[in-house]
C-alpha positions as CSV (number, residue, x, y, z in Angstrom):
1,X,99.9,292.3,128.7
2,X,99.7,293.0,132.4
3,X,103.1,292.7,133.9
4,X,102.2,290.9,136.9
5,X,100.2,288.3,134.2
6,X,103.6,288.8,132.0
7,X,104.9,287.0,135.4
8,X,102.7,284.8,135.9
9,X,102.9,283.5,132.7
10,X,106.5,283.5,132.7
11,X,107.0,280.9,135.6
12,X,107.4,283.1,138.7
13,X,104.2,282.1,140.4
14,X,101.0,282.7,140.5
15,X,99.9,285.8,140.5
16,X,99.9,287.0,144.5
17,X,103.4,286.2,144.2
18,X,104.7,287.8,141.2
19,X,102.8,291.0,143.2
20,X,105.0,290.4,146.0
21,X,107.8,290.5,143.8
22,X,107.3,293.8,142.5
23,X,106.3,295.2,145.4
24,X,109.8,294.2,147.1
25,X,111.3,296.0,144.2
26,X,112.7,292.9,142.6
27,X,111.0,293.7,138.9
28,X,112.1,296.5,136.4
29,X,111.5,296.8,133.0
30,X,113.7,298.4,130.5
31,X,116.1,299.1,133.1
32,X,113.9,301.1,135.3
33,X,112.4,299.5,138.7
34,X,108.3,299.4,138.5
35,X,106.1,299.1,141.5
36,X,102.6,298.6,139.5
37,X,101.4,294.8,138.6
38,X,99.2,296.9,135.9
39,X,102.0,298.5,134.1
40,X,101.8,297.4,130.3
41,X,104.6,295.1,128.8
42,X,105.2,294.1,125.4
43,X,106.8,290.7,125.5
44,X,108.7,290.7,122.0
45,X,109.9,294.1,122.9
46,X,110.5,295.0,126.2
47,X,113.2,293.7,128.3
48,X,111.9,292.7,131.9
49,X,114.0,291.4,134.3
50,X,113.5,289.9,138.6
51,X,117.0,290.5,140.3
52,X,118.7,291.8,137.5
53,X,118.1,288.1,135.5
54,X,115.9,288.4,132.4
55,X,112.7,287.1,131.7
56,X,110.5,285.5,129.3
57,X,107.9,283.4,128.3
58,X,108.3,279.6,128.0
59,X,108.0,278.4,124.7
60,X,106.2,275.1,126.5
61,X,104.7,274.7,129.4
62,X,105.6,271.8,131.9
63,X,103.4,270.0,134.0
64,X,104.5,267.9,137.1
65,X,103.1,265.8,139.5
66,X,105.8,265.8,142.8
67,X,105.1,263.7,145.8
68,X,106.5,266.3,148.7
69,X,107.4,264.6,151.8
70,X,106.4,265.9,155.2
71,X,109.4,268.2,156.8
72,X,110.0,269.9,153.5
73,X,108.5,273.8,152.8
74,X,106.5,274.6,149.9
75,X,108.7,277.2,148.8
76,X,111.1,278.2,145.6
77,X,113.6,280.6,147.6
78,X,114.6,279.5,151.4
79,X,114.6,282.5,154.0
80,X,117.9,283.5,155.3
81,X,118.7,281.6,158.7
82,X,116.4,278.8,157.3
83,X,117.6,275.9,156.9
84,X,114.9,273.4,156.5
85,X,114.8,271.8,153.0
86,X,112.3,273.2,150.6
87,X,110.6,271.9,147.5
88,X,113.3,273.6,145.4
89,X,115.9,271.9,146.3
90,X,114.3,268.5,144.4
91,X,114.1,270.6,141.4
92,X,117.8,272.2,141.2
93,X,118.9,270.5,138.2
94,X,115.7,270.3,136.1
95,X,116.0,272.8,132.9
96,X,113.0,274.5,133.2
97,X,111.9,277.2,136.0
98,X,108.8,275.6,137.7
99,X,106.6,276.9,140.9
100,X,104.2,275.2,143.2
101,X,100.2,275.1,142.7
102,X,99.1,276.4,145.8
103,X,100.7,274.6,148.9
104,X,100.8,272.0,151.2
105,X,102.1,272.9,154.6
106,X,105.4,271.7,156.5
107,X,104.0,268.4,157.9
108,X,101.8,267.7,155.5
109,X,103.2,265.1,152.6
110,X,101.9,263.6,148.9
111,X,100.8,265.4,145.7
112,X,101.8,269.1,144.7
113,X,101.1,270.2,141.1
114,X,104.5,271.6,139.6
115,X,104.3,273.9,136.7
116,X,106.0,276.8,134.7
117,X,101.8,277.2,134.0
118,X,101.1,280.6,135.3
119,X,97.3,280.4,134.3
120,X,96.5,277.4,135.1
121,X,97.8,277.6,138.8
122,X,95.7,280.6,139.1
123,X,92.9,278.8,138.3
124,X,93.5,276.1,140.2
125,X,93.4,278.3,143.1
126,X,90.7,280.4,142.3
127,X,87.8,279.5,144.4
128,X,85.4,280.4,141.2
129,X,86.4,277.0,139.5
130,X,86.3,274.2,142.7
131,X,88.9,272.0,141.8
132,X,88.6,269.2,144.5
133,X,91.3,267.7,146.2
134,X,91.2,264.5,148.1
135,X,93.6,264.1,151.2
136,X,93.8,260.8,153.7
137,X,94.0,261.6,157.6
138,X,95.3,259.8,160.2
139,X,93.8,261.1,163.0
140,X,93.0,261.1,167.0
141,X,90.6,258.6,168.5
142,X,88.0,256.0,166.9
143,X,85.4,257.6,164.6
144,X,82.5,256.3,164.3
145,X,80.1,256.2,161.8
146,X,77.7,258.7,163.1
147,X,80.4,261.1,163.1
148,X,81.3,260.4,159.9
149,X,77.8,261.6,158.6
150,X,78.1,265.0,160.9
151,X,81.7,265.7,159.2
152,X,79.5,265.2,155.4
153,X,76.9,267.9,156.6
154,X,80.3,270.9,157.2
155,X,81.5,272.9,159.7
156,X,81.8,276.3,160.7
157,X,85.5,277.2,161.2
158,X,87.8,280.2,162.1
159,X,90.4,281.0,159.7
160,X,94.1,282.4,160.8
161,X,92.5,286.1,160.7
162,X,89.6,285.2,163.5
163,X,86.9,285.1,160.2
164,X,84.3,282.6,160.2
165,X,83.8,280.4,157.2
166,X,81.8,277.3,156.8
167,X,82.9,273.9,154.8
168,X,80.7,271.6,153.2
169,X,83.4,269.0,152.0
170,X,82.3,266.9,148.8
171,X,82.8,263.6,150.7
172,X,84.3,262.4,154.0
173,X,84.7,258.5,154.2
174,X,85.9,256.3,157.3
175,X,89.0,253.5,155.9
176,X,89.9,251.8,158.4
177,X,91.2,251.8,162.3
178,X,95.1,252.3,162.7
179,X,97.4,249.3,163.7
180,X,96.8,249.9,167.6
181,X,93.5,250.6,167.2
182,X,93.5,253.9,169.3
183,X,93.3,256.1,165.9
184,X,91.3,256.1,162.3
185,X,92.4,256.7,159.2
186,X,89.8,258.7,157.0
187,X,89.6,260.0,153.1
188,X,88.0,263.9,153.2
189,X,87.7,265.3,149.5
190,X,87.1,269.1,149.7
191,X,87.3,272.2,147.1
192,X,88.6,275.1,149.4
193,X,92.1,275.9,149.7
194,X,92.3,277.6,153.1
195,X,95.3,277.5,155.0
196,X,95.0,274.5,157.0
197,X,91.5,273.8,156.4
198,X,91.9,270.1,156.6
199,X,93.2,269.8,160.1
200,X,91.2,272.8,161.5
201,X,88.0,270.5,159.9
202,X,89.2,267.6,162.1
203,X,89.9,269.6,165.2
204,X,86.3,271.1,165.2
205,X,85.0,266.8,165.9
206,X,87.8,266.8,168.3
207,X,90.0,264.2,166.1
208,X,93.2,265.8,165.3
209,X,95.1,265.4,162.7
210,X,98.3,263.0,163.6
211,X,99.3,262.7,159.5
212,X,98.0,264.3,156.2
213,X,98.5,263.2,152.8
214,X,97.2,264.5,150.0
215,X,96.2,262.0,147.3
216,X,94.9,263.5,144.4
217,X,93.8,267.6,142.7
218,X,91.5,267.0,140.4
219,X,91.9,264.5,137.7
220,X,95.6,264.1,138.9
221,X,96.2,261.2,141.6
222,X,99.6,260.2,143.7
223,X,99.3,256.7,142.8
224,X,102.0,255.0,144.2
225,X,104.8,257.4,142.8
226,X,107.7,257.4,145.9
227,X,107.9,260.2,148.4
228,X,110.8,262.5,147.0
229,X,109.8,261.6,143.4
230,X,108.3,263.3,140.6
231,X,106.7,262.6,137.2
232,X,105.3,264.2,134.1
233,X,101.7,264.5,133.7
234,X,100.1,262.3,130.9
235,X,98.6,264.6,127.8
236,X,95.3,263.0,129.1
237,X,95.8,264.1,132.6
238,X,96.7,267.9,131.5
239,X,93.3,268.3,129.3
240,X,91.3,266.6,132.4
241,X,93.5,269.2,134.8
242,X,92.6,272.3,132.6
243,X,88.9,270.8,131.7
244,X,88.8,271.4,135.5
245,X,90.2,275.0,135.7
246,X,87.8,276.0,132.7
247,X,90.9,276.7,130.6
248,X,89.1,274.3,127.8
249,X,85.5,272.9,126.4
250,X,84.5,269.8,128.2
């Protein structure tokens, strides 16, 4: 098995960031530092350890469903001089080592898949498999119905690298008006995981994004589970979950 795979699989993250970790030097393998993700391990006999800790395979795999609220980083290990709260620190004192599925940024709350799952969070964020994920948006201005139908025909957009990309989201639905009656609230439902895709979508019709929430990936919804809160997925929601990723027959 791959090493960076051996990783993976082992509840480090998904794959770009077990790569990280060996490129920072953090990975060695019968006591000898490796900088390859393609070196060969053998997990019932070699020893492979990330900052000197051992590590190994779960014998079960976890499944979460955490409710993130807005203010808080998607992130396992805070960087020094940081001291804005991270989704670790809801997770200190649960026994098994889990990692985010993809991310949601700082201001943007609801559902994050948890997992110690290190192929199915690579497949959820692989774009091969489109696993759609629904947010609601409070945003700028009334929208009206006619933009509503532009926003279902896509958008060109510019990613954080200047490079165009277009997104055709699977459905963009107006809810309702906000309490003054100055903004709209509105459901988008897409299946690309670009950095900030969901506001940069709204900024392109001019209606900025004020709040994001993100209601459901996949088969898996919020529901009304409490910000700060998280819960184990049902048996039913993992098959639908994988299903999804192409990790099992339909």
């Amino acid at each position: 098995m791959r090493l960076n795979k051996f990783l993976a699989y082992a509840g480090l993250g998904a794959r770009r960031k077990v790569e990280e970790l060996i490129k920072q030097g953090r990975v060695e393998v019968n006591g000898e530092i490796v900088d390859s993700p393609a070196v060969e391990v053998d997990p019932k006999k070699d020893v492979v350890k990330v900052d000197g800790e051992r590590v190994r395979l779960p014998k079960k795999f976890v499944y979460i469903a955490f409710n993130k609220p807005q203010g808080v980083l998607t992130a396992m290990e805070r960087a020094p001089g940081d001291k804005r709260p991270i989704v670790a620190d809801y997770f200190r004192h649960y026994p098994v080592r889990l990692f985010p599925v993809g991310r949601l940024d700082y201001n943007t709350e609801g559902l994050l898949i948890m997992t110690n799952d290190g192929e199915l969070a690579d497949r959820l964020a692989h774009p091969r498999y489109h696993v759609p994920k629904t947010y609601i948006a409070k945003v700028k201005g009334k929208v009206k119905p006619a933009e509503i139908e532009r926003m279902r025909k896509g958008a060109l957009l510019v990613d954080d690298k200047g490079k165009k990309f277009f997104i055709k989201p699977i459905d963009v639905k107006l809810l309702h008006p906000s309490k003054t009656g100055r903004n709209t609230y509105v459901q988008i439902t897409i299946d690309q995981g670009k950095n900030r895709v969901v506001r940069r979508f709204f900024d392109r019709f001019d209606h900025g994004v004020l709040k994001l929430k993100r209601v459901a990936v996949g088969p898996v919804k919020l529901g009304n589970l409490p910000k700060g809160h998280y819960r184990e997925l049902t048996p039913e929601e993992v098959k639908k979950l994988k299903q999804a990723a192409g990790m099992e027959e339909k």
